[in-house]
N, C-alpha and C positions, 0 to 999 in steps of 0.2 A: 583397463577401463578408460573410456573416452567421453567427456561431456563436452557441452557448449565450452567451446573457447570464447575468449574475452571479447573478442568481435561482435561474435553471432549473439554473444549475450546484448553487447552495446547497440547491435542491431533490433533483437527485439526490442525491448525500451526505448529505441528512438521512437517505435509504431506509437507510446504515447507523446512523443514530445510533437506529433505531425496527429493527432487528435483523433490518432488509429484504434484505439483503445479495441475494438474488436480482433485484431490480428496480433496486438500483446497477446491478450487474453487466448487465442487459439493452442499457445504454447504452457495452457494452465492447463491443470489436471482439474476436470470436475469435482472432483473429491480432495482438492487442498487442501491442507492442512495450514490457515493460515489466522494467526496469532498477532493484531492489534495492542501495542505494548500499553502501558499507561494508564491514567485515570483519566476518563470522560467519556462522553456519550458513546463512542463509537469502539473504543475498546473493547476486547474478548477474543476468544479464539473459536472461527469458524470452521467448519465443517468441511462446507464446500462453497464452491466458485460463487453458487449463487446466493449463498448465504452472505458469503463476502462482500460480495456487489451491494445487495439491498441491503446492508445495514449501515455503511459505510461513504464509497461512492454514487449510489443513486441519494442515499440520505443529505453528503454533502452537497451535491449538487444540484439541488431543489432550493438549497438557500444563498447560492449564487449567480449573480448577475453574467449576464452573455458579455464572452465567451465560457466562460464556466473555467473551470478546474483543467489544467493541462500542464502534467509533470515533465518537467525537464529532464535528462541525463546529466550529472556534473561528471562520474565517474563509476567505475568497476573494476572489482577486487575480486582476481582468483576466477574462475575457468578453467576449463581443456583437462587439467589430470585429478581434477575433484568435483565433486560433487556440489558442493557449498561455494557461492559467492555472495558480494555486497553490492547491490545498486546504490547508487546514493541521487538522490531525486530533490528535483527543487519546484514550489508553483508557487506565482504570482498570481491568487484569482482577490475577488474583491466580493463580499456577499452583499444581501439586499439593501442592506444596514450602511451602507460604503465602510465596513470591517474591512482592513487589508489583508487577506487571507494568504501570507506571506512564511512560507511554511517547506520545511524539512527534513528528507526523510533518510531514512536507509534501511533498506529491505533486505533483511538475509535470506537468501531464496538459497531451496537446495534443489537438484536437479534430477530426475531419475536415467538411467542409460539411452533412452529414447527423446533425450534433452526437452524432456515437461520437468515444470514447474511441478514438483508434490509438496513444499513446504516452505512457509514464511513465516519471517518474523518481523514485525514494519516498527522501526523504531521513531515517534514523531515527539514537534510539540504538543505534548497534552494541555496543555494552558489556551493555546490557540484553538485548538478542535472545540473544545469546551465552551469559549466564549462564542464563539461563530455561531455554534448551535443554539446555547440559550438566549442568544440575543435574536437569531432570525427564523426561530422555527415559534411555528402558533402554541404549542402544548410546553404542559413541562419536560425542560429534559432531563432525565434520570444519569449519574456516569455509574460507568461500569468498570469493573478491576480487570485489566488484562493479568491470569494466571503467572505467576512470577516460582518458577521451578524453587524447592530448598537446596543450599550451598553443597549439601553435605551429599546431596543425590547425583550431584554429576558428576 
């Protein structure tokens, strides 16, 4: 079996570091499976692509200032003879509030034989997402538990 090698992966991800976000996203399976790690507002595990979007990055990026949110590439882990790798993602955005939205991620994505995207797991600061939101959104913000597996099941 043959997946994205390390390249093609480090190539999709750059389509965010260059404000592509739609040609990342083309290499998402609509029905992802992707899982928000953490406590705070944006935490949980969604369904699909657009579930993911609207609760997440359209929600973050309504509370920051232009240019908005634009993840970086620092690195990537694994490609080519598996299925499973690690983007590791870095943004510098600044929300309304001038909060330095200065934040770090790593996204375990697993790939299916048609090299999409079917499943994530985005590892961030929960402390930061947390503040950004209840400092710069109008309503209260409620956090949520991203699902955390038992020891003994895997």
């Amino acid at each position: 079996m043959s997946f994205p090698s390390r390249a093609a992966i480090k190539e999709q991800f750059q389509h965010m570091a260059d404000g592509d976000y739609e040609a990342f996203f083309k290499k998402v399976s609509p029905d992802v499976d992707w899982t928000v790690m953490g406590t705070h507002p944006c935490a949980g595990r969604y369904h699909s692509l657009q579930d993911f979007q609207e609760a997440t990055l359209k929600r973050l990026g309504a509370i920051m200032q232009a240019p908005g949110m634009k993840l970086a590439l620092r690195n990537v882990i694994g490609g080519g003879d598996q299925p499973w790798a690690t983007a590791e993602l870095v943004t510098n955005a600044v929300c309304k509030n001038d909060f330095h939205f200065d934040n770090c991620y790593a996204w375990v994505v697993r790939y299916n034989e048609q090299g999409i995207i079917v499943e994530v797991r985005a590892y961030l600061d929960s402390w930061m997402v947390n503040q950004a939101i209840v400092e710069n959104e109008d309503k209260d913000a409620k956090s949520n538990r991203a699902p955390v597996p038992r020891v003994g099941d895997l």
